[in-house]
BAPA-873787 format. One record per residue (C-alpha): x, y, z; residue number from 1; residue in one letter. Coordinates in steps of 0.5 Angstrom, whole numbers, plus 500, padded with zeros to 3 digits. Example, Ala and Ser with C-alpha at 12.3 -4.5 7.8 and 13.67 -1.06 7.14 Angstrom:
BEGIN
> 525,491,516,1,a
> 527,498,514,2,s
//
This chain:
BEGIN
> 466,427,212,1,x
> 469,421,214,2,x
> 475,416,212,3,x
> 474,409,212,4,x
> 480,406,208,5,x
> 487,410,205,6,x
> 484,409,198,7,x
> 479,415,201,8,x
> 484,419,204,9,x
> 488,418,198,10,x
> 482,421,194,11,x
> 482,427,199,12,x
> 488,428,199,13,x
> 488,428,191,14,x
> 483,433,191,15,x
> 487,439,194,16,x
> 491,442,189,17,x
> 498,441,190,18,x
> 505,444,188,19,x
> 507,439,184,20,x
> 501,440,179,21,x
> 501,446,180,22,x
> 507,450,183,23,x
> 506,457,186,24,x
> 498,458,186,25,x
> 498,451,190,26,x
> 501,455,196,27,x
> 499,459,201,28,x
> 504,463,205,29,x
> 501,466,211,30,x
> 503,461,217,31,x
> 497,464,221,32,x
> 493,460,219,33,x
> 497,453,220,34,x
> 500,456,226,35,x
> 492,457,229,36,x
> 491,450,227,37,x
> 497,447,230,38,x
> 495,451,237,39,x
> 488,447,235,40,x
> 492,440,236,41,x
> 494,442,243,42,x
> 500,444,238,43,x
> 505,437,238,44,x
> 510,440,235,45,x
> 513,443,241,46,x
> 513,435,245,47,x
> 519,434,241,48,x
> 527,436,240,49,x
> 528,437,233,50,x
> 533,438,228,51,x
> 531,443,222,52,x
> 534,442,214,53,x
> 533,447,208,54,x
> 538,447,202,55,x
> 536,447,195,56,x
> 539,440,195,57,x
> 541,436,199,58,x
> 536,436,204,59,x
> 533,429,205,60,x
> 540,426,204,61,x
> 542,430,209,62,x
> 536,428,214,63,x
> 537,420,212,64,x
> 544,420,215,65,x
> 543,424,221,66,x
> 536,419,223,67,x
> 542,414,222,68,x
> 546,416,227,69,x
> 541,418,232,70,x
> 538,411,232,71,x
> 544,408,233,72,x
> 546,411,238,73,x
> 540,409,242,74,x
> 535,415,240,75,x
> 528,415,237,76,x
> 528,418,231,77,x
> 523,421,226,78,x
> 524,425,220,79,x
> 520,428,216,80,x
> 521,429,208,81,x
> 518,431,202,82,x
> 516,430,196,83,x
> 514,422,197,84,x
> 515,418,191,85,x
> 511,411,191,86,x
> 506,412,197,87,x
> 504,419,201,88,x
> 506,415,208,89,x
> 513,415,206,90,x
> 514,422,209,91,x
> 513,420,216,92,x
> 518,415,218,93,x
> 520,414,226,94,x
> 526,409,227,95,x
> 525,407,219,96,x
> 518,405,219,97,x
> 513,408,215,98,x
> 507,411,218,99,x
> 501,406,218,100,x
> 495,407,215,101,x
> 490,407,221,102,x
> 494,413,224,103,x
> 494,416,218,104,x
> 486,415,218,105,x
> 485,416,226,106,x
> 488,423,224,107,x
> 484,426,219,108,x
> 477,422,222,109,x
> 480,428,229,110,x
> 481,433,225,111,x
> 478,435,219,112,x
> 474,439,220,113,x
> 479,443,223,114,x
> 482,442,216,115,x
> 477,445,212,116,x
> 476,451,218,117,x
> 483,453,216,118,x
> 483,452,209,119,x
> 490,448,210,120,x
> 495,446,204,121,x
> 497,440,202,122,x
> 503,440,204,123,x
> 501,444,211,124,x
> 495,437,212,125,x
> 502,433,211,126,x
> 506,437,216,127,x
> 501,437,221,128,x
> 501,429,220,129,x
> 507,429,222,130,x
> 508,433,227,131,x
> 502,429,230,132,x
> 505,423,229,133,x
> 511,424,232,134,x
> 509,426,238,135,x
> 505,421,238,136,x
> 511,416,237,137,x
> 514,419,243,138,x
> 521,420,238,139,x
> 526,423,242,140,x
> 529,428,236,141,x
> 525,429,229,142,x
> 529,431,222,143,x
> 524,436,219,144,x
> 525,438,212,145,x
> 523,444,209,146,x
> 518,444,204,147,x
> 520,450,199,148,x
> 525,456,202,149,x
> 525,456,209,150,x
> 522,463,213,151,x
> 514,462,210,152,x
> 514,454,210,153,x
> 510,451,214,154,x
> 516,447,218,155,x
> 518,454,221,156,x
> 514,453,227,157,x
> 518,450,230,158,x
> 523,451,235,159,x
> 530,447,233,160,x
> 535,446,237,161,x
> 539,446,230,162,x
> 538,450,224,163,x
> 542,446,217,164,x
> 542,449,210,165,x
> 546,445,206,166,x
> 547,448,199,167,x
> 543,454,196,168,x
> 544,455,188,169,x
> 538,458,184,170,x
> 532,454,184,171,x
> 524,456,184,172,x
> 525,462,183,173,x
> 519,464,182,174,x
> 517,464,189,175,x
> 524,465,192,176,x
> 528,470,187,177,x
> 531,472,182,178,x
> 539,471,186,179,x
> 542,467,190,180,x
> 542,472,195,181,x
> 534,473,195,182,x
> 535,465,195,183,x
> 539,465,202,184,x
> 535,470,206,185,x
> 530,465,204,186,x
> 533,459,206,187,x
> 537,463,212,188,x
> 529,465,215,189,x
> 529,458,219,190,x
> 536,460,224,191,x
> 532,462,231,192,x
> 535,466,235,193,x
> 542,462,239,194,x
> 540,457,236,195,x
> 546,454,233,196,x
> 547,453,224,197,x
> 550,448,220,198,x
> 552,451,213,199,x
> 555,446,208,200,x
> 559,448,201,201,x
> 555,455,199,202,x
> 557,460,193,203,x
> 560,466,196,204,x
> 554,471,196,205,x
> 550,466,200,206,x
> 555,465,205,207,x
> 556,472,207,208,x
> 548,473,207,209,x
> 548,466,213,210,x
> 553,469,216,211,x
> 550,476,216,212,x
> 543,473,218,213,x
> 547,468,224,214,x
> 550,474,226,215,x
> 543,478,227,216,x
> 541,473,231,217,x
> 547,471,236,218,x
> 546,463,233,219,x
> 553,460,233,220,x
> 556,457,226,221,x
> 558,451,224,222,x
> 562,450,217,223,x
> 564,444,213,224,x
> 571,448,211,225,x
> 575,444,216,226,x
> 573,437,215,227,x
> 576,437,208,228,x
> 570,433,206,229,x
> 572,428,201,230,x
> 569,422,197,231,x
> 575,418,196,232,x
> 573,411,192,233,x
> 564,410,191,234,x
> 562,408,199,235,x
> 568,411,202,236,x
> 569,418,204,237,x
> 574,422,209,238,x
> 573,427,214,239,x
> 580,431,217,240,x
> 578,433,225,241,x
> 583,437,227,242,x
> 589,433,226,243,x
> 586,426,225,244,x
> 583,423,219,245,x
> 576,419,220,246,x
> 575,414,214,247,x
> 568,412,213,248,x
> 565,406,209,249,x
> 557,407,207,250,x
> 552,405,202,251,x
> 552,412,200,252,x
> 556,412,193,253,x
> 555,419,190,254,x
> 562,423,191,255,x
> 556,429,193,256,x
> 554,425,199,257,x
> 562,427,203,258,x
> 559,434,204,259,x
> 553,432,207,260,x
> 556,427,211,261,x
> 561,433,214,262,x
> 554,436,215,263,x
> 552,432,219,264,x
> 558,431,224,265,x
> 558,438,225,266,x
> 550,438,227,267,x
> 553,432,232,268,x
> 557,437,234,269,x
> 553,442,235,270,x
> 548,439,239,271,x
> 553,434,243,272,x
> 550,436,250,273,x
> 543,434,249,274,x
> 544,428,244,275,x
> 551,424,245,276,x
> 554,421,239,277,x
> 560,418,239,278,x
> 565,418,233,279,x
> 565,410,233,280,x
> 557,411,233,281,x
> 558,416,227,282,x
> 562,411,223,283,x
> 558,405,224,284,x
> 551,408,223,285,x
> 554,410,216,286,x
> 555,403,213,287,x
> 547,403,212,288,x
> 544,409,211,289,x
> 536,409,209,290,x
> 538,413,202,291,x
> 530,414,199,292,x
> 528,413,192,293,x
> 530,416,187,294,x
> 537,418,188,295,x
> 541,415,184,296,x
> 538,409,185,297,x
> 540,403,180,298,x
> 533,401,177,299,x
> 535,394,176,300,x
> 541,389,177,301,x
> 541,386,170,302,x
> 542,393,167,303,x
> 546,400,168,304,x
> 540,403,169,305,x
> 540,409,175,306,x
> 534,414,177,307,x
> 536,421,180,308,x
> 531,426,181,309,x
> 537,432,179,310,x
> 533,438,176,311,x
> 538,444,178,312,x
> 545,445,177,313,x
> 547,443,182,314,x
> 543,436,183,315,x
> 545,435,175,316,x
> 553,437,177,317,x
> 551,432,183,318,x
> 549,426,178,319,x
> 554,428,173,320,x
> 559,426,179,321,x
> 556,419,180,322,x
> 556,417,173,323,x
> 563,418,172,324,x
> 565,414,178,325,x
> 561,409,173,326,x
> 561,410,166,327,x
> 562,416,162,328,x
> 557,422,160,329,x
> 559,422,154,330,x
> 557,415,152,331,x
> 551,415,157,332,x
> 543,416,155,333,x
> 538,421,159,334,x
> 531,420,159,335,x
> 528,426,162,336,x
> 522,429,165,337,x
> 521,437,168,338,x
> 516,441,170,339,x
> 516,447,166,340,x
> 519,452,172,341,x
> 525,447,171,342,x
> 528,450,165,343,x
> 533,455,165,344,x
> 539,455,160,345,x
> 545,452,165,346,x
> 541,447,167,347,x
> 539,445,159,348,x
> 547,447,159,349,x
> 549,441,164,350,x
> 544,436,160,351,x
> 546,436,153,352,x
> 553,432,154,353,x
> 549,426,155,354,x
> 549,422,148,355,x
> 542,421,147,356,x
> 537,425,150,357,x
> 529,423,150,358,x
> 524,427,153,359,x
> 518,424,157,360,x
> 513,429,159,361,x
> 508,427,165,362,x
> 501,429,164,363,x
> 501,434,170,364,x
> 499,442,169,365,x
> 506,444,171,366,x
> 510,439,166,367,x
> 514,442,161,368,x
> 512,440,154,369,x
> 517,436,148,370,x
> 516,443,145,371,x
> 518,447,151,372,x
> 525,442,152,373,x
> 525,443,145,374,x
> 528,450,145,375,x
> 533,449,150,376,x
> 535,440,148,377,x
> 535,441,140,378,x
> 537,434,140,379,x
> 532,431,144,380,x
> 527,426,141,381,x
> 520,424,144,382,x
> 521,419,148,383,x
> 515,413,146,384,x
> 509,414,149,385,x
> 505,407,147,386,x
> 508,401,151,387,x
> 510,397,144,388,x
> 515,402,141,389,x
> 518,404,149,390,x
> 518,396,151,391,x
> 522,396,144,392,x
> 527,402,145,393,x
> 528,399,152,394,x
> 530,391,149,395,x
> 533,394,144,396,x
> 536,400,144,397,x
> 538,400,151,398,x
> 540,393,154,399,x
> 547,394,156,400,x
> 548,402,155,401,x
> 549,406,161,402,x
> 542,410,161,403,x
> 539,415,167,404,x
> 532,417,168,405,x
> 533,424,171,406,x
> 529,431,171,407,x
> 524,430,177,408,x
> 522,426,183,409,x
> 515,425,180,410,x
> 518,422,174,411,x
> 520,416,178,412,x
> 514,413,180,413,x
> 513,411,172,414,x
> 519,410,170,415,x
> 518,404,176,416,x
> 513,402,172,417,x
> 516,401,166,418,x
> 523,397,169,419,x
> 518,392,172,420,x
> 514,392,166,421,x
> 521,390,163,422,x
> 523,385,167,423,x
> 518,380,167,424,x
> 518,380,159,425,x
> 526,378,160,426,x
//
């Protein structure tokens, strides 16, 4: 097999059953296999420094604000995320360029059949392209974000000279388990050996078992407590250090962003003797953060229309929490999209203060179906599937109201569609 243009490794790809589509039976657990493969590589992974981020939420927000600490202080800097929301290449980024296409084509015409030796994931194929590309790249540091849990992803080869988990609260419980503390020793399996641990605002129960984990392994700990994270106005947050306070401007508006903020400047702390950062450096790197899609992002700039892919209690009280700096829940519409594995009573629960709520289901076989949301959202109406009455609605019933496109990440790419199809009949 050989690819010649993205559209065939697209296709490849596309081939390969994915979580997205169809949860758990889509992953392989077994890090022998990706382990092997990667040896296979002359295993490039271990030709860069790296920082590590699991977490429930938070992670890719996390991510992004230490790549742009670090590369403003001179480094050259990867980070690796997923899901991507427009286009694959989007999950490798070095120095905020996304991986071009004929570096992706270069790599799976090297490797495939190695590929199809071992039976790779989709998501092990995109971990590996990032491992390759990175070191290719040369970066001096990568932030790696885990995929799902954290002591069987395939992320977890690595050796990171910082391990961070910045939030844990009940979410693919299927996998994962049925508390939090199931959760956190999950998510607790990325901390090595000496190896320092960030941990951001975790519930009790969770705390106790990352401390328990640190402990076991020698790793010293870094918590957010004492930098009194707090968002004070959109755009502008405060960190206490030590008897001085440290006020930030930044591009980052959501009042949850304070948390991941002190997450980072404990991670800067944490590895301060392999990678210098200066307090200046730190506060002018966070006036333009690469947030990503899909994050509470105003969708167009004539209209109060948002996108945030928030899809469990937490990410929802998240989104909750910007949309007051703003407006008002009680007055807001939500157009939701989930996966079927989503719906759980306190997340349907934080939801149903919206005013309106309409549901939208994708055509993937993990989706929740009306009647699913049904159940759980009595209020809910469909939202149109023909393109006249949902261009009607968004004339009409939404032009001037306060409307969040919510649920999923892979909502996003057709809610896009959608905002632009909009915009050209105004």
């Amino acid at each position: 097999m050989r690819f010649t243009s993205p559209q065939s490794v697209q296709e490849y790809l596309e081939s390969i059953p994915k979580f997205q589509s169809r949860g758990s039976s889509a992953a392989n657990f077994d890090l022998s296999r990706f382990r092997d493969f990667c040896s296979a590589m002359g295993n490039p992974h271990e030709e860069f420094s790296a920082i590590h981020v699991g977490g429930t939420n938070g992670k890719g927000s996390t991510c992004n604000i230490l790549a742009s600490v670090f590369q403003k202080a001179g480094y050259k800097v990867a980070v690796y995320t997923s899901p991507h929301i427009i286009s694959f290449n989007e999950r490798f980024r070095v120095n905020d360029e996304v991986m071009p296409d004929n570096e992706l084509l270069q790599f799976l015409n090297t490797y495939i059949e190695e590929i199809e030796k071992y039976g790779l994931t989709y998501f092990e194929i995109s971990t590996a392209i990032a491992f390759w590309w990175f070191a290719r790249s040369e970066v001096d540091i990568a932030c790696i974000e885990v995929g799902l849990g954290g002591r069987l992803d395939a992320t977890n080869i690595i050796d990171p000279l910082v391990s961070v988990i910045t939030s844990i609260s009940l979410d693919h419980t299927d996998i994962l388990g049925d508390s939090i503390t199931e959760i956190a020793q999950e998510k607790g399996g990325i901390i090595k050996e000496r190896r320092p641990v960030v941990i951001g605002d975790l519930p009790i129960e969770a705390r106790n078992e990352i401390v328990k984990i640190a402990e076991q392994k020698k790793s010293p700990l870094y918590i957010i407590d004492d930098l009194k994270p707090k968002c004070t106005k959109p755009g502008r947050f405060r960190l206490t250090v030590g008897h001085a306070v440290v006020e930030i401007d930044s591009n980052l508006t959501s009042p949850v962003q304070a948390k991941n903020i002190a997450i980072a400047w404990q991670v800067c702390q944490a590895i301060i003797d392999e990678f210098t950062c200066s307090k200046k450096t730190f506060i002018n790197a966070l006036k333009h953060v690469n947030t990503g899609f899909g994050r509470f992002e105003r969708l167009i700039d004539t209209q109060q229309w948002y996108f945030d892919g928030g899809h469990n209690v937490e990410a929802v009280k998240a989104l909750k929490g910007s949309i007051q700096e703003i407006g008002n829940i009680g007055n807001a519409i939500l157009v939701l999209s989930l996966m079927r594995d989503k719906i759980r009573d306190e997340v349907m629960a934080e939801f149903s203060e919206f005013k309106n709520i309409y549901y939208y289901p994708l055509s993937l076989e993990r989706a929740a179906t009306f009647d699913d949301i049904k159940q759980s959202l009595p209020k809910a109406i469909p939202f149109p599937a023909s393109d006249e009455d949902r261009k009607k609605i968004m004339q009409d019933d939404f032009d001037s109201e306060l409307v969040i496109f919510s649920g999923s990440f892979y909502f996003y790419e057709t809610v896009r569609d959608w905002v632009s199809t909009f915009a050209l009949n105004q």
